[in-house]
Residue, then its C-alpha position, 0 to 999 in steps of 0.5 A: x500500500x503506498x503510503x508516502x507517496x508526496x516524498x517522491x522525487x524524479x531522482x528516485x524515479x529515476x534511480x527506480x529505472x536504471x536498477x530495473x535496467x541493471x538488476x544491480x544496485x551498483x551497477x545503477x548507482x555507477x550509471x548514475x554517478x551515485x555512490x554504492x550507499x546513496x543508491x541503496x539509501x535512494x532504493x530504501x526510500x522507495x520501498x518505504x514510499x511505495x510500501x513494497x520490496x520493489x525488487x527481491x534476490x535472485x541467482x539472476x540479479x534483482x528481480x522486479x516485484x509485480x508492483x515494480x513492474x507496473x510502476x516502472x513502464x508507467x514511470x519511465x514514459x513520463x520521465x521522457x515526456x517530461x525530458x522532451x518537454x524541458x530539452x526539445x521546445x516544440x515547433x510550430x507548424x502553422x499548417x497543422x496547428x489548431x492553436x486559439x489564440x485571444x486578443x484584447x483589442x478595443x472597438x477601434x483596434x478591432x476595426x484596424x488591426x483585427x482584418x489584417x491580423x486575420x488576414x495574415x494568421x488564417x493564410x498561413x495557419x488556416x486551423x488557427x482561431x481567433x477571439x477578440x476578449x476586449x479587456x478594458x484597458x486596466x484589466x489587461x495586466x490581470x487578465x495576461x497573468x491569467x492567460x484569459x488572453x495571449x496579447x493586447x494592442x492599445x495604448x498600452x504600458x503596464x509596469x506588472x511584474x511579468x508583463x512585456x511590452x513593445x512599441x508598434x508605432x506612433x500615430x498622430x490625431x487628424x480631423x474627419x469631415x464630410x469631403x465638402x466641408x468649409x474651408x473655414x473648418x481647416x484654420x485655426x480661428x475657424x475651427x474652434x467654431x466647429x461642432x466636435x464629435x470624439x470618441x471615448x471607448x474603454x478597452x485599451x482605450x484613447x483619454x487624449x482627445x477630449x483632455x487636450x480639447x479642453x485645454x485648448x478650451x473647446x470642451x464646450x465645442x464637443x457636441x457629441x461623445x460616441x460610445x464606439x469609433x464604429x458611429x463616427x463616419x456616419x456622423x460626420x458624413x450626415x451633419x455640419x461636425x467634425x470628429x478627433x480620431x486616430x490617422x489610421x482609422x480616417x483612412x479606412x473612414x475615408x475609404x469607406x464613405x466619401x469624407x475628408x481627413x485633414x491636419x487639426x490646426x491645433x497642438x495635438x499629443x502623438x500617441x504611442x501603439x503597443x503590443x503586450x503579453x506575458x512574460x511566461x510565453x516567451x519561449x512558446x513557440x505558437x505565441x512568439x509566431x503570432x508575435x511576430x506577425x503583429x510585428x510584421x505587420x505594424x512595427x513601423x520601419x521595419x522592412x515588412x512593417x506598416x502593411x496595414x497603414x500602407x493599405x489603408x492609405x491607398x485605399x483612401x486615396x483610391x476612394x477619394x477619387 
């Protein structure tokens, strides 16, 4: 009957299968660069563990009792898994996985960066899935740590302990009108006569627009504060306002309905984009794939960065003609 089951370790494991394979204490003990007394002392406590002789005399050598040779096959097969598991990283086949990964995106990073990501995961590895979890902003950290999500994209600098970070690209704020707007809107004095729209969604989320409005002193000019980034092309294409909204999203707005973009005549802040996830999937080999596909795609510089920017900008000059 076992009785000490939780004083097992792996070394007397496997000090368990090399006796079984020599029938010799010393001769496992010389294999295993043990001393004649440790491996007898190691086998002692094995039977006190296991409540059994584990191997008994005989002309041949050692011979396994019944028990022994129920455990040591079971025993030997997990000490390779194990092994194999901590010598021999798995690899990643993007055709063969059917890995399902969870972003946290807003509705403006849904709207920019899950297309592209799709685009690009499901062309290599087409049994992949994708799920957009959307944690807000100040759960991100929490929610990593937890692997409800394998990486976030936003506005973004956690300082968790275990939590990595890097930075995607800076992105400026433009104004978005209907395409025959006033000229008048463009200059400094007329825009400040202009009837704003911003956006405040809560996932990874922008709080700079209607900060630096009022301190320019336009708060009173916000006429319309959107739930989603989703409504505001619709907004300012059906009505005399203007909206704040990131550059990459005015493209694809402008691509899609015939609006305008165009600089804000105003101080605006930049706002860095970043990628994060935990610091306990640095060696998976699935996630450091899906990593360097955001990082192919939206790390701006580099020599395959800025896809989807370069996309959206042709297609607003294309839908713009």
């Amino acid at each position: 009957m076992l009785t000490q089951f939780h004083r097992l370790d792996l070394n007397l494991l496997r000090v368990l299968l090399e006796i079984d394979r020599c029938r010799s204490v010393t001769e496992a003990g010389r294999r295993l660069a043990l001393s004649q007394p440790a491996t007898s002392n190691a086998l002692a406590r094995l039977r006190q563990a296991f409540d059994d002789p584990l191997f008994v005399r005989s002309a041949g050598g050692l011979m396994p009792t019944p028990l022994a040779e129920r455990i040591v096959p079971v025993a030997a097969q997990h000490l390779e898994s194990l092994e194999a598991a901590l010598t021999e990283p798995e690899a990643f086949d993007p055709l063969r996985s059917a890995a399902e990964w969870r972003l946290s995106l807003s509705d403006l990073g849904e709207m920019v960066f899950l297309p592209p990501i799709a685009d690009a995961v499901l062309r290599e590895a087409p049994r992949t899935r994708l799920t957009n979890v959307a944690v807000p902003a100040e759960r991100v950290a929490d929610s990593l740590g937890r692997r409800e999500i394998d990486l976030a994209i936003g506005i973004m600098d956690p300082k968790q302990r275990g939590i990595r970070s890097t930075l995607l690209f800076r992105e400026r704020y433009v104004a978005l009108s209907r395409s025959d707007c006033p000229d008048g809107w463009r200059t400094r004095a007329g825009f400040t006569d202009a009837a704003l729209v911003v956006a405040a969604p809560t996932a990874t989320y922008h709080q700079g627009i209607a900060e630096s409005l009022e301190r320019h002193r336009l708060g009173h000019r916000i006429v319309v504060r959107a739930r989603h980034f989703a409504a505001i092309p619709d907004l300012v294409a059906g009505g005399q306002l203007v909206a704040i909204v990131p550059e990459m999203f005015a493209q694809i707005a402008c691509a899609r309905l015939r609006l305008a973009m165009w600089p804000v005549p105003l101080a605006m802040p930049l706002y860095e984009v970043g990628m994060v996830w935990h610091a306990a999937t640095d060696g998976d080999a699935a996630q450091i794939w899906l990593r360097e596909r955001v990082l192919r795609l939206f790390r701006r510089g580099a020599a395959a960065g800025g896809r989807a920017a370069r996309t959206a900008r042709a297609a607003a000059s294309a839908g713009s003609r």
